[in-house]
PyMOL Python script that loads the backbone (N, CA, C, O; Angstrom):
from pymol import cmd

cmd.read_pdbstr("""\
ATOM      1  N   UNK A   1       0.830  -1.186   0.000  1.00  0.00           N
ATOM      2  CA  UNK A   1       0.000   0.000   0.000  1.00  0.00           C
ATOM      3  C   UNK A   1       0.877   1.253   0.000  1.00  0.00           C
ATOM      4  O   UNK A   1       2.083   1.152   0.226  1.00  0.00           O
ATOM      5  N   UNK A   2       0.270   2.493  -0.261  1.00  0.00           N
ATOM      6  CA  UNK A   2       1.292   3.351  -0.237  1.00  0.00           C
ATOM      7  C   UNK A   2       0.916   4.055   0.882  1.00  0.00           C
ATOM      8  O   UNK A   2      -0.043   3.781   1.603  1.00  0.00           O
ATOM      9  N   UNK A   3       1.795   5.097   1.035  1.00  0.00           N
ATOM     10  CA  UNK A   3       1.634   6.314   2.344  1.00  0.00           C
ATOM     11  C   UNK A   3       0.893   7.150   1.979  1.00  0.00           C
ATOM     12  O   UNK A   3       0.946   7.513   0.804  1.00  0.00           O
ATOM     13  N   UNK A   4      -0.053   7.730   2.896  1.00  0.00           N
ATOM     14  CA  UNK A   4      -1.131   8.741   2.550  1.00  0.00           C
ATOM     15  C   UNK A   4      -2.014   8.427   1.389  1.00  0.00           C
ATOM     16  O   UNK A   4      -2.281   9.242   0.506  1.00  0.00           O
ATOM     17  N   UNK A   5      -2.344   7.505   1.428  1.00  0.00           N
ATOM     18  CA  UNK A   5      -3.408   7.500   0.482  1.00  0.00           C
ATOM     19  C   UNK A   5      -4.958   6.957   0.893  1.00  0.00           C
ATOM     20  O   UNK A   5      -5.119   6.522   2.033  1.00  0.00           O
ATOM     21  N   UNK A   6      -5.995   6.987   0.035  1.00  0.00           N
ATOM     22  CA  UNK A   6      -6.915   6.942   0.364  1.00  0.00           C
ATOM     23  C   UNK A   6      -7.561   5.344  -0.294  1.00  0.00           C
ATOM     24  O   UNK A   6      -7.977   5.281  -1.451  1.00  0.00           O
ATOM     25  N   UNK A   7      -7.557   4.476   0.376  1.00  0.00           N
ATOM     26  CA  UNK A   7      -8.016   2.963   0.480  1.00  0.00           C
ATOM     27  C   UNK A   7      -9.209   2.336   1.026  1.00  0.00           C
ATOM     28  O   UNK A   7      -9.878   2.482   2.049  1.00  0.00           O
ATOM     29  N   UNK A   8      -9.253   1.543  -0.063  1.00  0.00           N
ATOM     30  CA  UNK A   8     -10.690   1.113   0.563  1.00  0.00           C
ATOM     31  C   UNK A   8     -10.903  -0.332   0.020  1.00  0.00           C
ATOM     32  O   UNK A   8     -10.378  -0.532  -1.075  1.00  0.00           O
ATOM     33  N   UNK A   9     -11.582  -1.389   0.587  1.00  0.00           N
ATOM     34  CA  UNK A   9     -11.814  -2.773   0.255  1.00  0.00           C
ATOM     35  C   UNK A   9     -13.001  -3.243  -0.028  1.00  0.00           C
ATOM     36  O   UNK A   9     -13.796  -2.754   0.775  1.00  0.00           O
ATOM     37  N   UNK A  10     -13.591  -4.036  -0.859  1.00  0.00           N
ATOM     38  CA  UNK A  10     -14.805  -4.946  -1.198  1.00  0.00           C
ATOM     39  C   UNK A  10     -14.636  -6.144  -0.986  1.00  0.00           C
ATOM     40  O   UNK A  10     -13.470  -6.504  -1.151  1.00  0.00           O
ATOM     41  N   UNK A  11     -15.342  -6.919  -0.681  1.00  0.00           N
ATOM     42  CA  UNK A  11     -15.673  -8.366  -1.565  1.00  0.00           C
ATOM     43  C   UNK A  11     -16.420  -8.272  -2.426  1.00  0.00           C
ATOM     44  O   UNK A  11     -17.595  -7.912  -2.349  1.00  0.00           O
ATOM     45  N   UNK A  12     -15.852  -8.573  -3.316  1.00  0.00           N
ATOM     46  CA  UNK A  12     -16.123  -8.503  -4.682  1.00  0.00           C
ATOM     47  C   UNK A  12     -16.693  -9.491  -5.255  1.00  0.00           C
ATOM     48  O   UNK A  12     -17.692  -9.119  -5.870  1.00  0.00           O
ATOM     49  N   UNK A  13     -16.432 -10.950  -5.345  1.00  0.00           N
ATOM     50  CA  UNK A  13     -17.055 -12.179  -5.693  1.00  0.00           C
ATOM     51  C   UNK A  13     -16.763 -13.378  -5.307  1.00  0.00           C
ATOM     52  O   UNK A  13     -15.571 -13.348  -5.002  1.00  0.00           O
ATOM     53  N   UNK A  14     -17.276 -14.655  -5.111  1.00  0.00           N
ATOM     54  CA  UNK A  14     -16.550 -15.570  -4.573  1.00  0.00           C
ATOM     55  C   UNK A  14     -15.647 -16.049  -5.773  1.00  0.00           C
ATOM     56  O   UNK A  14     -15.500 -15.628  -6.920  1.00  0.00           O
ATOM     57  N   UNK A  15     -15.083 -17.127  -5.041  1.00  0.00           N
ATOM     58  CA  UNK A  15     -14.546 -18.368  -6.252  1.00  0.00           C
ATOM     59  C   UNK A  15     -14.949 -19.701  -6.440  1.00  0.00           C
ATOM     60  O   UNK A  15     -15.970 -19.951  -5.798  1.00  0.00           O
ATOM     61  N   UNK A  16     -14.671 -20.302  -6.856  1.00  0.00           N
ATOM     62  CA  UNK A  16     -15.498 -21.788  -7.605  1.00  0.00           C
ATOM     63  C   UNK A  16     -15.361 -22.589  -5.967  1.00  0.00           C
ATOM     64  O   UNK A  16     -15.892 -23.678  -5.754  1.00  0.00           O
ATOM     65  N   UNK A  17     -14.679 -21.942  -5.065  1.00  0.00           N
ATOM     66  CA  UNK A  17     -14.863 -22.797  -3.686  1.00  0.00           C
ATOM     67  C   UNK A  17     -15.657 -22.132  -2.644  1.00  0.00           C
ATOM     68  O   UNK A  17     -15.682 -22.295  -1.424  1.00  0.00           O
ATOM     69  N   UNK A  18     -16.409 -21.205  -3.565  1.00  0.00           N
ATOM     70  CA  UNK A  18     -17.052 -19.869  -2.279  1.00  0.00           C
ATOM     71  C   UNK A  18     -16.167 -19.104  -1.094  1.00  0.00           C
ATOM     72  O   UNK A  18     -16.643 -18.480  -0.145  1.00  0.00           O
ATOM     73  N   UNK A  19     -14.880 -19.295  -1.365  1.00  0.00           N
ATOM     74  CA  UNK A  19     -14.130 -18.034  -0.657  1.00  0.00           C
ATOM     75  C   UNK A  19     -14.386 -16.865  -1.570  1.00  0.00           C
ATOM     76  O   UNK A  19     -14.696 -16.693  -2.749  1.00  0.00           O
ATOM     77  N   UNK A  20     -14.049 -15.942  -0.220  1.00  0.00           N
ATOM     78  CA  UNK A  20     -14.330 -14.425  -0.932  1.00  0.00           C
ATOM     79  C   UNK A  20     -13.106 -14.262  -1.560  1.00  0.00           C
ATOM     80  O   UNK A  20     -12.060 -14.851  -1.289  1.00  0.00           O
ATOM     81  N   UNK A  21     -13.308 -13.391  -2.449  1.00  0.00           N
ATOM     82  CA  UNK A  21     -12.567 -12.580  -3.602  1.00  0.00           C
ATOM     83  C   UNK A  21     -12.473 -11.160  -3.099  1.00  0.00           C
ATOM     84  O   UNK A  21     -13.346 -10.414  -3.541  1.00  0.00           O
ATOM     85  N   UNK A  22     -11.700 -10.692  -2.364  1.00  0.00           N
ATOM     86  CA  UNK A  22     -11.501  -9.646  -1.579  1.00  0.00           C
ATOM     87  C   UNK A  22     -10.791  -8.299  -2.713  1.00  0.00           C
ATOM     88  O   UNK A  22      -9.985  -8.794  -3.501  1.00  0.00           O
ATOM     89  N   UNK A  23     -10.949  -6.952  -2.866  1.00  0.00           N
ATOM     90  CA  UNK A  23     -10.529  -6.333  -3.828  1.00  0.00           C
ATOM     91  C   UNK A  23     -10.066  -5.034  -2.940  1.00  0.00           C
ATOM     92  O   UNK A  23     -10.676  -4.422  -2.064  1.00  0.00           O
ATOM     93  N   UNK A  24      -9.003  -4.879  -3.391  1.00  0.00           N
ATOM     94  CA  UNK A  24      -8.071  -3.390  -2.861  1.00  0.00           C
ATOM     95  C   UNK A  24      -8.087  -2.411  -4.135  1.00  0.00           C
ATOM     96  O   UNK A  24      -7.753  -2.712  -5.281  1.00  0.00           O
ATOM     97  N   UNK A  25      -8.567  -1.136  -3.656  1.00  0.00           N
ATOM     98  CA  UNK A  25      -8.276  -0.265  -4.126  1.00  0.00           C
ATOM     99  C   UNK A  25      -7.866   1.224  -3.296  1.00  0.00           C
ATOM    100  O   UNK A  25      -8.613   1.772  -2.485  1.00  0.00           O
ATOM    101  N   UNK A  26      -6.594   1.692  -3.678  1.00  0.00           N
ATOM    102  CA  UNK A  26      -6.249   2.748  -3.373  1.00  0.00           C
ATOM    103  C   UNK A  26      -5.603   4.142  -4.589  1.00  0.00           C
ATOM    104  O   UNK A  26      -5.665   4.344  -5.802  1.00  0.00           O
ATOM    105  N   UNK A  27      -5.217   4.592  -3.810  1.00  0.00           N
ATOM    106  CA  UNK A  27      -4.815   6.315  -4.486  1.00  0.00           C
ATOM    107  C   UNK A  27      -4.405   7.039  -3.993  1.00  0.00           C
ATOM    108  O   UNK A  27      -4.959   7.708  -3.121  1.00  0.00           O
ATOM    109  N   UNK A  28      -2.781   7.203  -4.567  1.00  0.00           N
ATOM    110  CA  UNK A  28      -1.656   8.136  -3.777  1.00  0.00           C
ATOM    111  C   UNK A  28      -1.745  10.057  -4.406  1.00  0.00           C
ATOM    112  O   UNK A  28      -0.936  10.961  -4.202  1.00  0.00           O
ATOM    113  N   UNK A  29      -2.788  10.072  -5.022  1.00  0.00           N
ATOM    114  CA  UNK A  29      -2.835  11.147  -5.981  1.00  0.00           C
ATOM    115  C   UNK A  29      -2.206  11.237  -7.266  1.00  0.00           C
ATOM    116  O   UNK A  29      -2.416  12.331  -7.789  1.00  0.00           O
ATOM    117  N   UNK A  30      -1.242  10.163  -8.207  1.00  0.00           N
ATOM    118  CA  UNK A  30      -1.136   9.817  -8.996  1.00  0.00           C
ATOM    119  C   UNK A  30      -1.860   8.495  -9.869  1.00  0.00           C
ATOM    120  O   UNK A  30      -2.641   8.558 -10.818  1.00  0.00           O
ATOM    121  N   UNK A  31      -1.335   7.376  -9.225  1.00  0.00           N
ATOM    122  CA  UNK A  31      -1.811   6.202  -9.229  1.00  0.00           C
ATOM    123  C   UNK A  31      -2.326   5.511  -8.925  1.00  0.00           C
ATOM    124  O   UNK A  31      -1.970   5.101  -7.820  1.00  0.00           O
ATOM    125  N   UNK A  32      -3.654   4.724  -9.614  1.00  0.00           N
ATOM    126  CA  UNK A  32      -4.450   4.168  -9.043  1.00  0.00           C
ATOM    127  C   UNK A  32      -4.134   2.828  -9.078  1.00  0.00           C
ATOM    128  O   UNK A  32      -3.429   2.493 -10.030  1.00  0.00           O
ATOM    129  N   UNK A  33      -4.561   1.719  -8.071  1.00  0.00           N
ATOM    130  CA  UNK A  33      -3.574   0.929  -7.946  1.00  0.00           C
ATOM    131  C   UNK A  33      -5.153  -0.468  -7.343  1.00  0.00           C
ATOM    132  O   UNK A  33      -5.884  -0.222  -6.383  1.00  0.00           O
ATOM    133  N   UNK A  34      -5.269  -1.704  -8.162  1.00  0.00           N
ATOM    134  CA  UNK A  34      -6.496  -1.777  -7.703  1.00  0.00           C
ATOM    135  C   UNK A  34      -5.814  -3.719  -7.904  1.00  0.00           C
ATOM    136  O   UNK A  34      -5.349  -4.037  -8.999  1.00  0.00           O
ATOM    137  N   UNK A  35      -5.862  -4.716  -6.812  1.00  0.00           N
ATOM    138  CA  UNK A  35      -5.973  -5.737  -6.424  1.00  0.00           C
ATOM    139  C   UNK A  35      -6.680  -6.291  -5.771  1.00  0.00           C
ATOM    140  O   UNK A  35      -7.120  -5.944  -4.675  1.00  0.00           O
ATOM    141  N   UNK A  36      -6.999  -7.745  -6.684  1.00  0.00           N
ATOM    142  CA  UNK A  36      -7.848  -8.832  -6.531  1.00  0.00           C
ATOM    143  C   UNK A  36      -6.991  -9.727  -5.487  1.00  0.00           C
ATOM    144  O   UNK A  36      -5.916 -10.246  -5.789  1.00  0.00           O
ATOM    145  N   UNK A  37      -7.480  -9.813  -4.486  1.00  0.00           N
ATOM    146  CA  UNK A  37      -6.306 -11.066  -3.690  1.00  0.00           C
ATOM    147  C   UNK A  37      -7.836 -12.637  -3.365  1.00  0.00           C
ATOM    148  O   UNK A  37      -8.991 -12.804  -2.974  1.00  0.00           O
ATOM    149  N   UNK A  38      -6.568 -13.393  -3.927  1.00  0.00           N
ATOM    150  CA  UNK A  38      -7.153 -14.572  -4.079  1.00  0.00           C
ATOM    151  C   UNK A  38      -6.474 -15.562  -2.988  1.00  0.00           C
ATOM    152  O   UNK A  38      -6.014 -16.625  -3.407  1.00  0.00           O
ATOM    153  N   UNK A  39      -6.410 -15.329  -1.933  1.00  0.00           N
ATOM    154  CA  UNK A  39      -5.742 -15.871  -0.571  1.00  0.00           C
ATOM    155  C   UNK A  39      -6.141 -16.922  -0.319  1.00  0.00           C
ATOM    156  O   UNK A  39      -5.329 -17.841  -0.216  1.00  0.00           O
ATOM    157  N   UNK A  40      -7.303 -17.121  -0.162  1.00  0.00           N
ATOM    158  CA  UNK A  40      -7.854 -17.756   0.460  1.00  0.00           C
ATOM    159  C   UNK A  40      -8.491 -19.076  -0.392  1.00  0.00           C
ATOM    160  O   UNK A  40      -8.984 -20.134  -0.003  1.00  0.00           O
ATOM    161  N   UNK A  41      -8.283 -18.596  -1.536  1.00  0.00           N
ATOM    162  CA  UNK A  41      -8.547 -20.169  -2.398  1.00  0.00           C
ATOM    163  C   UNK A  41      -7.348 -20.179  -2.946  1.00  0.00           C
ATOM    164  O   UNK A  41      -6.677 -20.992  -2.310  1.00  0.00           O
ATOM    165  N   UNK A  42      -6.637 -19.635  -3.911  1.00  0.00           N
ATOM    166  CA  UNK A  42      -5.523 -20.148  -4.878  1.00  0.00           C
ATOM    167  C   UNK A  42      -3.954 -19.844  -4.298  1.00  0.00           C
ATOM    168  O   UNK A  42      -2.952 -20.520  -4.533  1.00  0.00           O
ATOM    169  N   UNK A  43      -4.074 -18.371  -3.300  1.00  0.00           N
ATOM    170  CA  UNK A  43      -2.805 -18.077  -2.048  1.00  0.00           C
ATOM    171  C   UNK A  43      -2.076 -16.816  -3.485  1.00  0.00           C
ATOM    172  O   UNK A  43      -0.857 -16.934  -3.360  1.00  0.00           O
ATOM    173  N   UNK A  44      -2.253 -16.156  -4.233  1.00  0.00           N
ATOM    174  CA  UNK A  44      -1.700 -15.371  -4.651  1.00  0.00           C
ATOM    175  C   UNK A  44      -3.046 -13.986  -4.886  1.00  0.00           C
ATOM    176  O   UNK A  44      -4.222 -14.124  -4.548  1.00  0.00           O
ATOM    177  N   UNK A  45      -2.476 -12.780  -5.509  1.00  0.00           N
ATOM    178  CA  UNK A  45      -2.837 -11.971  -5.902  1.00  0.00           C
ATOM    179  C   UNK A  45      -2.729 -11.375  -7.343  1.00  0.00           C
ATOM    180  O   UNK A  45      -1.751 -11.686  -8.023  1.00  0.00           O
ATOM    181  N   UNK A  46      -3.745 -10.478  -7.879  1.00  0.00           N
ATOM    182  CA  UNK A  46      -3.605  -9.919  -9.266  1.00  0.00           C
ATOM    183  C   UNK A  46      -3.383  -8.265  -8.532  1.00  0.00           C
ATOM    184  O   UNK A  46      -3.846  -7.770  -7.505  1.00  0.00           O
ATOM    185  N   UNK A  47      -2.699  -7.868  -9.317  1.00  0.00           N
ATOM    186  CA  UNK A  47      -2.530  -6.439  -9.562  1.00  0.00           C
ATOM    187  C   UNK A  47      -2.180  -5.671 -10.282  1.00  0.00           C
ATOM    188  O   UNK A  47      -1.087  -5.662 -10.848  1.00  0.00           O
ATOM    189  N   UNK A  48      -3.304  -4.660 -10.419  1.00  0.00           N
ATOM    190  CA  UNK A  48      -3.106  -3.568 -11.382  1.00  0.00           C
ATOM    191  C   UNK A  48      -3.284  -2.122 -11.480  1.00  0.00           C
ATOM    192  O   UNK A  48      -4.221  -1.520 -10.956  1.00  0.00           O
ATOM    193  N   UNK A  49      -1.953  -1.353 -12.463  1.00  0.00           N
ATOM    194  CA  UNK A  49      -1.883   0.114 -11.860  1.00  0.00           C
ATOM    195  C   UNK A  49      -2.682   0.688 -12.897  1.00  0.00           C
ATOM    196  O   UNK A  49      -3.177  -0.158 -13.643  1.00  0.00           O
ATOM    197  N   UNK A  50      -2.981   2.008 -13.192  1.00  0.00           N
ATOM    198  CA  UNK A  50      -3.707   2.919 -13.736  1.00  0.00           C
ATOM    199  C   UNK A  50      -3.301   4.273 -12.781  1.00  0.00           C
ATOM    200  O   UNK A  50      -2.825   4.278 -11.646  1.00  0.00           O
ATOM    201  N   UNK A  51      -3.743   5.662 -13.851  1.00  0.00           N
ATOM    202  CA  UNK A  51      -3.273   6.648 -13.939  1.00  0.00           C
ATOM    203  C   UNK A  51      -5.016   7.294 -14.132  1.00  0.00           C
ATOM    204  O   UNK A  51      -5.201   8.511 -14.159  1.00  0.00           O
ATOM    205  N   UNK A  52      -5.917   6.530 -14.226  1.00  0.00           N
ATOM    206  CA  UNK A  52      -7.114   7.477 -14.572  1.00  0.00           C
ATOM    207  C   UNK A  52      -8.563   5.910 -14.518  1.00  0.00           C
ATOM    208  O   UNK A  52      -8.278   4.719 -14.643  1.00  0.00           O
ATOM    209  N   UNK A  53      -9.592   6.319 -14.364  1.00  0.00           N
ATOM    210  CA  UNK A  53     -10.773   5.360 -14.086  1.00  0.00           C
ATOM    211  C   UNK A  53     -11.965   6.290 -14.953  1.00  0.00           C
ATOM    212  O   UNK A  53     -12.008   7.519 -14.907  1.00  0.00           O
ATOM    213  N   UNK A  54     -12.756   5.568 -15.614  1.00  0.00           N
ATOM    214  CA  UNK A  54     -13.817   6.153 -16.555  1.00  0.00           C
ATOM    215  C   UNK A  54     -14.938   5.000 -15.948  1.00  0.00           C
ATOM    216  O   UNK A  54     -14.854   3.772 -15.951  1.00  0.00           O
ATOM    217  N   UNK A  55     -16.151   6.006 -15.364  1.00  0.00           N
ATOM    218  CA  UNK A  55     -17.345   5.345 -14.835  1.00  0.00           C
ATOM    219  C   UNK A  55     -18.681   5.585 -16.296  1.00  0.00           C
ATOM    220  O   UNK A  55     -19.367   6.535 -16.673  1.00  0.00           O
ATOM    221  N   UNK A  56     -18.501   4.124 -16.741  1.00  0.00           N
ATOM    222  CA  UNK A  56     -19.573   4.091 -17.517  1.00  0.00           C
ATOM    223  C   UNK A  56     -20.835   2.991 -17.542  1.00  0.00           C
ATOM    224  O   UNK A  56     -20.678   2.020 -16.802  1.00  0.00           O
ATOM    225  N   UNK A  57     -21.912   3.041 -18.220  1.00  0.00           N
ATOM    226  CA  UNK A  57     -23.295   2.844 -18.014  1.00  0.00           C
ATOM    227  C   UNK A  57     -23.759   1.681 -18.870  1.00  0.00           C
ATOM    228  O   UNK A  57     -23.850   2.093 -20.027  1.00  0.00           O
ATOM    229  N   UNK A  58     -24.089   0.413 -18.789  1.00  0.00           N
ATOM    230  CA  UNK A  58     -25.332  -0.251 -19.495  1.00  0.00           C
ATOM    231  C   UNK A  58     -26.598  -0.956 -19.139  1.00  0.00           C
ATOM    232  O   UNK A  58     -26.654  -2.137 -18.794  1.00  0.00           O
ATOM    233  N   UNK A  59     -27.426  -0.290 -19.230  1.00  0.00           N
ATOM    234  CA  UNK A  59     -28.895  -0.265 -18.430  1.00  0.00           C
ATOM    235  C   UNK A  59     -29.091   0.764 -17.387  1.00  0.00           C
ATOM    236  O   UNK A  59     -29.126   1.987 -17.246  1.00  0.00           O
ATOM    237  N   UNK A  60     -29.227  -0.600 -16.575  1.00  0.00           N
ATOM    238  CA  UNK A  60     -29.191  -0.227 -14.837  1.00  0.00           C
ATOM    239  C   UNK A  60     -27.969  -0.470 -14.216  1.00  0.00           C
ATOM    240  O   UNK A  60     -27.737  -0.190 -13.040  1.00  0.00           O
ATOM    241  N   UNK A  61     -26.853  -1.205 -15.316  1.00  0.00           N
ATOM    242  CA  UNK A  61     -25.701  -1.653 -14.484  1.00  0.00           C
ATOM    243  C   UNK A  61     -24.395  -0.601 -14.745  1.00  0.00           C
ATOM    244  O   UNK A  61     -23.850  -0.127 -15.742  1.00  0.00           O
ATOM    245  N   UNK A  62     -24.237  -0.522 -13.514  1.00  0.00           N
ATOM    246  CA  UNK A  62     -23.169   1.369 -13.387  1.00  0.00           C
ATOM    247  C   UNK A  62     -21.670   0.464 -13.223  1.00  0.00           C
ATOM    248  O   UNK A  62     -21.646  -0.326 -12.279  1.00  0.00           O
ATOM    249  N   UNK A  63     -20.236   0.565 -14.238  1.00  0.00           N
ATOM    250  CA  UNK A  63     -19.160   0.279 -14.223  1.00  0.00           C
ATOM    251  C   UNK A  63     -18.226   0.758 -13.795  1.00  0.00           C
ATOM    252  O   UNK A  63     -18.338   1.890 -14.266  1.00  0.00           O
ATOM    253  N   UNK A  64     -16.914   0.767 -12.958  1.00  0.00           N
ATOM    254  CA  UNK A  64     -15.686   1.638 -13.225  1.00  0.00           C
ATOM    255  C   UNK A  64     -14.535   0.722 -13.745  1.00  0.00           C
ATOM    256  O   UNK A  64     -14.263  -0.375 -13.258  1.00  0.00           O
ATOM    257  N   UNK A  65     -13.709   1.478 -15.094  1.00  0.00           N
ATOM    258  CA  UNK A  65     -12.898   0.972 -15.484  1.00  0.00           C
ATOM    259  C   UNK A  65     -11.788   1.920 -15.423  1.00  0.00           C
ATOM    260  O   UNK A  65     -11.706   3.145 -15.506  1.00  0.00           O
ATOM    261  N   UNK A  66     -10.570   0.513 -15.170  1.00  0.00           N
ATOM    262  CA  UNK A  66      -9.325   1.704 -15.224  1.00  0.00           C
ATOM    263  C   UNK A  66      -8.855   1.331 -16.254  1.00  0.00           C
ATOM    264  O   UNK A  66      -9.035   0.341 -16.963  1.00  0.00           O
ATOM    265  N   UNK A  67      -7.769   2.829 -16.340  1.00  0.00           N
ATOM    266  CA  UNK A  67      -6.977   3.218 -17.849  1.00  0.00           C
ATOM    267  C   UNK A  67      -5.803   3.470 -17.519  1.00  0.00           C
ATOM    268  O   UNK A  67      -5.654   4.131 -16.491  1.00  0.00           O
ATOM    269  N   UNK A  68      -4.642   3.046 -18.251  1.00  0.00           N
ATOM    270  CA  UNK A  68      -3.279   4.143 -18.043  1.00  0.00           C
ATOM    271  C   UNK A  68      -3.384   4.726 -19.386  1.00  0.00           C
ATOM    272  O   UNK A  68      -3.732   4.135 -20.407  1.00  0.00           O
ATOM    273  N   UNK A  69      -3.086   5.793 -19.280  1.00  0.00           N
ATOM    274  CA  UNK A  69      -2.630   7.154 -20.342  1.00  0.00           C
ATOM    275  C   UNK A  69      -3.606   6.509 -21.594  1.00  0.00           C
ATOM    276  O   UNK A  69      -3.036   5.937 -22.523  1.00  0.00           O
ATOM    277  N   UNK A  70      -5.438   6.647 -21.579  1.00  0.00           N
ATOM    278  CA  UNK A  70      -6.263   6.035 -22.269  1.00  0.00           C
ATOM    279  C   UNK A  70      -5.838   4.891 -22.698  1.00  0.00           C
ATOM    280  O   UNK A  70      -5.931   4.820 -23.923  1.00  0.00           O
ATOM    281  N   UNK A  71      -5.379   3.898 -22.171  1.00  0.00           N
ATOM    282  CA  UNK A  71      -5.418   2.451 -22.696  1.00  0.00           C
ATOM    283  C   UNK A  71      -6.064   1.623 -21.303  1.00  0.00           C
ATOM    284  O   UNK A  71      -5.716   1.508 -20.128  1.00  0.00           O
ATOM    285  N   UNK A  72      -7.066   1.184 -22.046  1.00  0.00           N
ATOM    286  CA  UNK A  72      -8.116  -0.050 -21.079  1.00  0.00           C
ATOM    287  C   UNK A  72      -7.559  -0.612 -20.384  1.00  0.00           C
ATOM    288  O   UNK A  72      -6.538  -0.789 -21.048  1.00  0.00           O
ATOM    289  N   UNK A  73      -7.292  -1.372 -18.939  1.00  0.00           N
ATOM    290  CA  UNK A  73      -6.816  -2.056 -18.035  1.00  0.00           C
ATOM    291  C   UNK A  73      -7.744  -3.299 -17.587  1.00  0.00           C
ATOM    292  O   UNK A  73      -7.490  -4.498 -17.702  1.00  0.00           O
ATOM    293  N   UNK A  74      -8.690  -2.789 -17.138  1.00  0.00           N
ATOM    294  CA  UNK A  74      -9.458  -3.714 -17.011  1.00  0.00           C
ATOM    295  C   UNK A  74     -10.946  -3.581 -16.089  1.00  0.00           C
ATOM    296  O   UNK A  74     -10.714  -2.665 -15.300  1.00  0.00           O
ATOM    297  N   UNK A  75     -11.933  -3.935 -15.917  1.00  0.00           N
ATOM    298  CA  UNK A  75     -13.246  -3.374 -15.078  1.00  0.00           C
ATOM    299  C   UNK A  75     -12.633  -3.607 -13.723  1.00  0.00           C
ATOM    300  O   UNK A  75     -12.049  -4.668 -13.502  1.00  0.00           O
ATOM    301  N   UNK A  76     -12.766  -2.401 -12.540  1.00  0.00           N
ATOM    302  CA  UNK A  76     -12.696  -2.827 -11.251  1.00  0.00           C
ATOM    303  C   UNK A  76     -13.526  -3.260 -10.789  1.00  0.00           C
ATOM    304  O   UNK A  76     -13.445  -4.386 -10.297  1.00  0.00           O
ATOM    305  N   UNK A  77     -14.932  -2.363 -10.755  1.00  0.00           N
ATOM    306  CA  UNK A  77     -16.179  -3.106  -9.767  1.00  0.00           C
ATOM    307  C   UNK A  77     -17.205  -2.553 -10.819  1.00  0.00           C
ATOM    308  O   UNK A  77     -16.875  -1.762 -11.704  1.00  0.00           O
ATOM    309  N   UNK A  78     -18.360  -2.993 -10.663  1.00  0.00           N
ATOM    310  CA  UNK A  78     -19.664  -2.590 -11.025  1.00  0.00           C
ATOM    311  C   UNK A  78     -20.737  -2.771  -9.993  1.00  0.00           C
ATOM    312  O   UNK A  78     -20.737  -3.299  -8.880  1.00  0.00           O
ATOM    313  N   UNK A  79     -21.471  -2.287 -10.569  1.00  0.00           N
ATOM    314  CA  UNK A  79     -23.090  -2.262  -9.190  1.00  0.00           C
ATOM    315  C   UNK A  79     -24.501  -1.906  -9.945  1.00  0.00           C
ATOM    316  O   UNK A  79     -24.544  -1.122 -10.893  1.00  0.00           O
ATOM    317  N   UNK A  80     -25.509  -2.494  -9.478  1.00  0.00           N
ATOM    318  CA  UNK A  80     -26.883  -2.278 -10.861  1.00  0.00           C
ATOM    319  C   UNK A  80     -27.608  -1.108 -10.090  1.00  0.00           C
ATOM    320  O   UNK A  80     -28.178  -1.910  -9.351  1.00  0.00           O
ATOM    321  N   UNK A  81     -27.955  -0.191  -9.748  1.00  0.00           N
ATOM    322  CA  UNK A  81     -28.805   0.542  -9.461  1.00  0.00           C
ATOM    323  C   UNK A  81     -30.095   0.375  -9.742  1.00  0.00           C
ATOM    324  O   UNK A  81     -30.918   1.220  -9.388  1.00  0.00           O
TER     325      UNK A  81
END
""", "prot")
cmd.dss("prot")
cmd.show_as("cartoon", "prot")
cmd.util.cbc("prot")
cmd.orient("prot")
């Protein structure tokens, strides 16, 4: 994690053994920095940085995706309103 930044955690989804899928996201004021830790079923983690996040829409279901310097990274979370 970094110093001074602003962090925050989900469970996000299980896995094919119903452990949680726990998700980190933080922000040092540059970089956004967003990991999947898979501990508890497989014992490793994914992680990935970005420089910028674009919240977009289909339906009812609301997305955020991150970007470095406009290139796609990958969806962090979504939620249906």
């Amino acid at each position: 994690m970094y110093y001074n930044t602003i962090a925050i955690f989900v469970m996000r989804n299980y896995d094919y053994s119903d452990n949680p899928v726990i998700a980190w996201l933080s922000f040092d004021g540059k970089t956004i920095k967003f990991i999947e830790d898979y501990a508890h079923s497989a014992g490793y983690q994914e992680e990935f940085n970005g420089n910028n996040y674009v919240k977009g829409t289909t339906g009812k279901q609301i997305f955020y995706d991150l970007y470095q310097d406009n290139r796609f990274i990958r969806e962090m979370f979504s939620y249906v309103n």
